[in-house]
N, C-alpha and C positions, 0 to 999 in steps of 0.2 A: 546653818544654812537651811532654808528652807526653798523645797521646789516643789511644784506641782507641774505634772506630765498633763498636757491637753492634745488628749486623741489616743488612738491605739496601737501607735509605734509600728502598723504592719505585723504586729505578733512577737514585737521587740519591746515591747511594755516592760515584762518582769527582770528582763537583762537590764534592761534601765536602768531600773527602780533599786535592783542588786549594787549595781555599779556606783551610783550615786549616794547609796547609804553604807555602802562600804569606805566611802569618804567623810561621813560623817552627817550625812544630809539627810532630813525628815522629809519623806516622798509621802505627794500626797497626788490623786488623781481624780482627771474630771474628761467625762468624753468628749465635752464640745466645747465651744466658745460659751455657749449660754450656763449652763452649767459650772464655769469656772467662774464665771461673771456671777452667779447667785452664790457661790462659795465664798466669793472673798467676799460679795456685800456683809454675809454672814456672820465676818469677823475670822475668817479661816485664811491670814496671812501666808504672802508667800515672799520671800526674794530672786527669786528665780521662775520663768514662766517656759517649759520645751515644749512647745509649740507643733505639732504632725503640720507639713507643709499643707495639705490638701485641706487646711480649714484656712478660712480668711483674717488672716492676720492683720491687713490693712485695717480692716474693722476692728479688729479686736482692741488693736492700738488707738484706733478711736474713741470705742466704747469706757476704756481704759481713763483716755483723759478727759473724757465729759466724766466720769467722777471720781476726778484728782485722784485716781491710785495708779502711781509709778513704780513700776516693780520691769525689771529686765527681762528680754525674751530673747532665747537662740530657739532658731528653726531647725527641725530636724526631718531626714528622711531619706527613700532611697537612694543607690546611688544615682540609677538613669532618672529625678527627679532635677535635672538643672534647669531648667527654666524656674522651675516653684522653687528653687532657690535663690536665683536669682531674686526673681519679685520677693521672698520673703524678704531678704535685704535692705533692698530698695525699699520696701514699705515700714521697715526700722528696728529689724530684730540684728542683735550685735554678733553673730555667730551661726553660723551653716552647722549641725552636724550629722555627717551619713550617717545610715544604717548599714546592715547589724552596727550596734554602737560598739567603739573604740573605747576599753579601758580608760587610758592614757588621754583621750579625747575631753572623755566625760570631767575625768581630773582637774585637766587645766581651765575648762569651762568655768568650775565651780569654784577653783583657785583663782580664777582673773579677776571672778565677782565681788568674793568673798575678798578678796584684798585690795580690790576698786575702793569696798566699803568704810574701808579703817585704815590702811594705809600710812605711813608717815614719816615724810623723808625731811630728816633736820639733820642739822650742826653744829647751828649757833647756842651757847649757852641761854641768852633770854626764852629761847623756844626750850631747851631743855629747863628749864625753871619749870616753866607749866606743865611740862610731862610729868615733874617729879611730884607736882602738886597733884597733880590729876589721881597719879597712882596712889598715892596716900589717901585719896577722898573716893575712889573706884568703888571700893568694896563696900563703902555703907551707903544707904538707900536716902541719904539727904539730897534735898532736891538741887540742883547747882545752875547759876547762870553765867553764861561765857557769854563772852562782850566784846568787839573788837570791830577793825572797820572790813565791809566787805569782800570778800575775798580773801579773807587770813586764813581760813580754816576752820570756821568756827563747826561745822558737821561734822569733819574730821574727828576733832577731839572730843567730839558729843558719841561717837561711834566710837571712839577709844574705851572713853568710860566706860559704855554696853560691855565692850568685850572684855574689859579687864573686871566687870559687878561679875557679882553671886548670880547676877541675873542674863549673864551671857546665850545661855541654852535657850533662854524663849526671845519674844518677838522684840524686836528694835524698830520700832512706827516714827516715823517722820511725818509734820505738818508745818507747813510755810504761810503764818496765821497771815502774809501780805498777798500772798498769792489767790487767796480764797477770796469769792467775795464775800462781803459784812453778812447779807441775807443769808450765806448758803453755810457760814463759817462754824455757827452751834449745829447743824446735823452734822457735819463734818467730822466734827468734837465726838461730840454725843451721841450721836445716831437719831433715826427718827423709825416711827413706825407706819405701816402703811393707811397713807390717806391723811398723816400729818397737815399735807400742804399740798398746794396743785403741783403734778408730777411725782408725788409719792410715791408709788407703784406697787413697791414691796418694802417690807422693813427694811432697815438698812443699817448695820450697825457702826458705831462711830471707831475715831481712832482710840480712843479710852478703854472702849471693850477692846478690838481688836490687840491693842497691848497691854492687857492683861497676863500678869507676870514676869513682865517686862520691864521695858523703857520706851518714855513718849518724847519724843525732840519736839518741842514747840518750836518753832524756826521765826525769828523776827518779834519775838511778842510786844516788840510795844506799840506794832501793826493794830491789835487787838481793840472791838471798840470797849470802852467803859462799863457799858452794859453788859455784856459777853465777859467783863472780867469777873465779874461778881459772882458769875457761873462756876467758872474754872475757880475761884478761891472755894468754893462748897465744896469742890470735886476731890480739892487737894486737901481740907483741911478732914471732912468726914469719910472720904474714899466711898463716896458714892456717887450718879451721876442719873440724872431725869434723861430718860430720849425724849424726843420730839413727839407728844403726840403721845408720849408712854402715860400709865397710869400709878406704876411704880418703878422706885429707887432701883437702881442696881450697882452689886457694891462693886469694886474695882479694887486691884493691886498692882499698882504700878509705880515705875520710878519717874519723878518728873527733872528734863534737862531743859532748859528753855535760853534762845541765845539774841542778841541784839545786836543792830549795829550801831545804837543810839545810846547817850549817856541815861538810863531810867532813873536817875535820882532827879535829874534837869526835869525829867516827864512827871515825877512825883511834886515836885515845885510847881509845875506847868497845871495841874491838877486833870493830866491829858492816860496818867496811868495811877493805878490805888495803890495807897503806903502799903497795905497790909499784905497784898498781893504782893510786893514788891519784896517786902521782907520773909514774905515764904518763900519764894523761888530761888531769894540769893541768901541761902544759906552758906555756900561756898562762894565765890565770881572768882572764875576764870580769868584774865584778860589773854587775849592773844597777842602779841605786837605784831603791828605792820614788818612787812618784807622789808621796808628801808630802814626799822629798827636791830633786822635781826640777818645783817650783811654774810655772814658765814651760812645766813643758806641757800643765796641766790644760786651762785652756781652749781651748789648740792643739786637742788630741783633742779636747773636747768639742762642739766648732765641726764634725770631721771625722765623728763619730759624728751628729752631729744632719742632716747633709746626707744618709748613708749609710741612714740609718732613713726620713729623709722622703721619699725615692728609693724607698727596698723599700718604704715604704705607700703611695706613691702620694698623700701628703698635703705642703700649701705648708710651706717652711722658713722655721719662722719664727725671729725674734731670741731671745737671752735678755734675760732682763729685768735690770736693773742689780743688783737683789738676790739674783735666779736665779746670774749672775754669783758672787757675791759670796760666796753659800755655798758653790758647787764652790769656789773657792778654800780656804775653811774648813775642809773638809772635813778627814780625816784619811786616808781611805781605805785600810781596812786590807786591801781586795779589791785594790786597786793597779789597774790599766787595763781586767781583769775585769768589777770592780767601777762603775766608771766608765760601762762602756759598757753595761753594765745597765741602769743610772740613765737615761741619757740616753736609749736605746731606751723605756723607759717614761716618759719626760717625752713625748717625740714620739707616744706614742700618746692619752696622757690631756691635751693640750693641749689651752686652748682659749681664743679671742679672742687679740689683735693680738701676744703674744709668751710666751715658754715663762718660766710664774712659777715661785716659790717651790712652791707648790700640786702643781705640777706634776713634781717631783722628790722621788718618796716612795722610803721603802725597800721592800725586798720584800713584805711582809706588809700592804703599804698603808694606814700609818700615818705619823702627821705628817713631814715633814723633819727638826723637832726633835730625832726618836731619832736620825735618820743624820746632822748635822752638830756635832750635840751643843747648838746654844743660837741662837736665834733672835734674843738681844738686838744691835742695831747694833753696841753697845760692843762683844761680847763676836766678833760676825766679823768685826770691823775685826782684834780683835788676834790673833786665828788667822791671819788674811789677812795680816797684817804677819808675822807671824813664818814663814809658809810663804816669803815675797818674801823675807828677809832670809836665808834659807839659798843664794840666788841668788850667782852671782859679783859682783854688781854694787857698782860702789863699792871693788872690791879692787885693790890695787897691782899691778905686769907682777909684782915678787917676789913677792907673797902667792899670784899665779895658777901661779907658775912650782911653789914651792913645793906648791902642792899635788897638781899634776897628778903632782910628783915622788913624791908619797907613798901618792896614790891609786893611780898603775902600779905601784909598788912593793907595795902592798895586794894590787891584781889579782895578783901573783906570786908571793904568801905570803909575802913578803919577798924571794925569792931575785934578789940583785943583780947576777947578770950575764943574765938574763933582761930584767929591770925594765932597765937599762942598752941592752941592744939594740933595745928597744922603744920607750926615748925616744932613741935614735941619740946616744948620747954615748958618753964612756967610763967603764968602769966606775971609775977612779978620779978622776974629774970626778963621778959618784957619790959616790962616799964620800965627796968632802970635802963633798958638798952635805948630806950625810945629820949629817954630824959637827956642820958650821954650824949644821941645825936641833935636835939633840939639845943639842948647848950653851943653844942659845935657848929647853930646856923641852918644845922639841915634840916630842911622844912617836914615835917610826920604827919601822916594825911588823919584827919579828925573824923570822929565818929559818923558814919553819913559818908561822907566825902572820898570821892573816887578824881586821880588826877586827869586831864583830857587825855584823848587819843593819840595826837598828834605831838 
């Protein structure tokens, strides 16, 4: 965890500063808004921003996202400070903390972030597949692409890996190469230097430097233009990178995670994303399953979202109700845990009396359940509800589980079987006869390349 203290705490600076790195946290400090602002352009990352109320934080959080770095902010100060708490709030920081600071305060601050960050509530065994894959490929520095449709998780598990690398202790950089635009997207990367381009100002360093010694999440990459890809295979394949405007290389060491929500071998067909590119990044592939594939965690999360909501409002948690139940099951959720935790946020606010109903779980536009589950009749969510459990491992033979775990690592790897082989610790011709076994048996075994849909 990394935080930087902006302002002078009232002369509660070093209690801070103690407090926070007695948890484990690298404190770093800047007196003012401006100041913090030319640190992180720097390359002097933070995850955490504690803010002295008496600076403008409205701004700050401005300034913040005209250039795309999102990093969390609690405000801090004295106690007869409530008005400048309030407005902190209001203006977007997640946390009031008085002064002199609270041990215990400072703790759970950096404990809410820090496990905002990485977090991961499952049950179902397809989701435990990927954890198990995850941990097995965590600790070496190959680059991995997670794939899946939006709202599975796919940041999650990208922040998993960080914390589980060699490379835990330094910087974890996220970039959302759809969010940026094409113009702005290689300084972004790369950095640029000043006078680069109109609006340059000062140097600026990219996400590449910035996560040095690290890990870079590329978020979306097949967002990415063509042009811009040709960059990033330089960056990755000689670990060096040109800023904008630079006159020289600068080397880099970082770990690359890059995730999608598109099939990229379709894009590699499409001639819309580069083979070569394609196959440095997916050294490992994750896939994540949709929420409808992986039924044993709906009301995991949904249980974890209703406690999380009724905590931020300050209102009792209460039970769902057997049918409330019974429709998240039914559910199809084509938002995937997005969508889920929407739901459940709005059940927790419109609740009311002894347990969260039916009533109480609307879609967006605040119309019946009906639209969002698709059918209200018993019959008809029993048999959703059956057919969601029945995609579960349960009831399969140690061969039927062995079998598929085989086929799904093998999925994860495009096919490629001496990757898939090192992943499940066999060898790769203890592979192939198991591949041959099932292909005789009818079951279809994904080829070299070839990853199956999402859906």
């Amino acid at each position: 965890m990394r935080l930087m203290i902006i302002g002078s705490l009232d002369g509660n600076l070093s209690t801070a500063s103690k407090m926070a790195m007695d948890r484990g946290a690298k404190v770093s400090h800047a007196g003012g808004v401006e100041t913090a602002l030319r640190d992180l352009r720097s390359g002097q990352g933070a995850d955490l921003l504690m803010v002295e109320v008496c600076h403008d934080i409205a701004d700050l959080i401005e300034k913040l996202d005209a250039e795309h770095i999102h990093i969390a902010i609690v405000a801090c100060g004295t106690d007869h400070d409530a008005r400048a708490a309030v407005n902190a709030i209001q203006a977007g920081a997640k946390e009031y903390i008085p002064l002199p600071p609270d041990a215990e305060m400072i703790a759970a601050v950096l404990e809410a972030v820090a496990a905002e960050s990485h977090s991961m509530i499952y049950r179902d065994e397809k989701f435990a597949e990927v954890v198990r894959l995850a941990d097995q490929v965590a600790a070496s520095d190959a680059s991995i692409l997670i794939t899946g449709e939006s709202g599975t998780g796919k940041e999650v598990i990208a922040r998993y890996l960080h914390s589980q690398s060699s490379r835990s202790d330094k910087a974890f950089i996220s970039l959302n190469c759809a969010a940026i635009p094409e113009n702005l997207l290689e300084s972004e990367l790369f950095g640029h230097e000043k006078g680069a381009f109109t609006g340059a100002i000062a140097r600026r360093i990219g996400k590449f430097e910035e996560a040095h010694g690290g890990t870079l999440l590329l978020d979306e990459i097949s967002e990415m233009d063509v042009r811009l890809q040709a960059k990033l295979l330089r960056a990755i394949q000689e670990r060096v990178i040109d800023r904008v405007g630079g006159s020289k290389p600068v080397s880099i060491d970082i770990r690359i995670i890059a995730t999608s929500n598109r099939d990229l071998a379709a894009t590699v067909r499409d001639g819309t994303f580069r083979e070569d590119l394609f196959y440095r990044l997916n050294v490992v592939n994750l896939r994540i399953p949709a929420l409808r594939e992986r039924p044993a965690d709906i009301l995991e999360l949904a249980e974890h979202f209703l406690s999380k909501y009724a905590d931020a409002n300050n209102v009792a948690r209460l039970p769902f109700s057997a049918e409330a139940r019974r429709q998240l099951l039914a559910s199809k959720w084509p938002g995937n845990i997005r969508e889920l935790e929407n739901t459940i946020h709005r059940a927790v606010l419109l609740s009311a009396g002894d347990e969260i109903s039916v009533e109480a779980i609307r879609s967006p536009d605040g119309t019946s359940s009906a639209g969002l589950f698709g059918t209200n009749e018993p019959a008809g969510m029993a048999a959703a509800a059956a057919e969601a459990v029945s995609q579960s491992l349960v009831g399969k033979t140690v061969a039927e589980v062995e079998r598929d775990l085989i086929i799904e690592t093998l999925d994860h790897c495009f096919g490629n079987r001496t990757h898939a082989a090192n992943i499940l610790g066999i060898s790769i011709r203890t592979l192939r006869n198991k591949l041959k076994q099932y292909s005789d048996n009818g079951v279809h075994v994904p080829t070299p390349g070839e990853q199956r849909p999402y859906a």
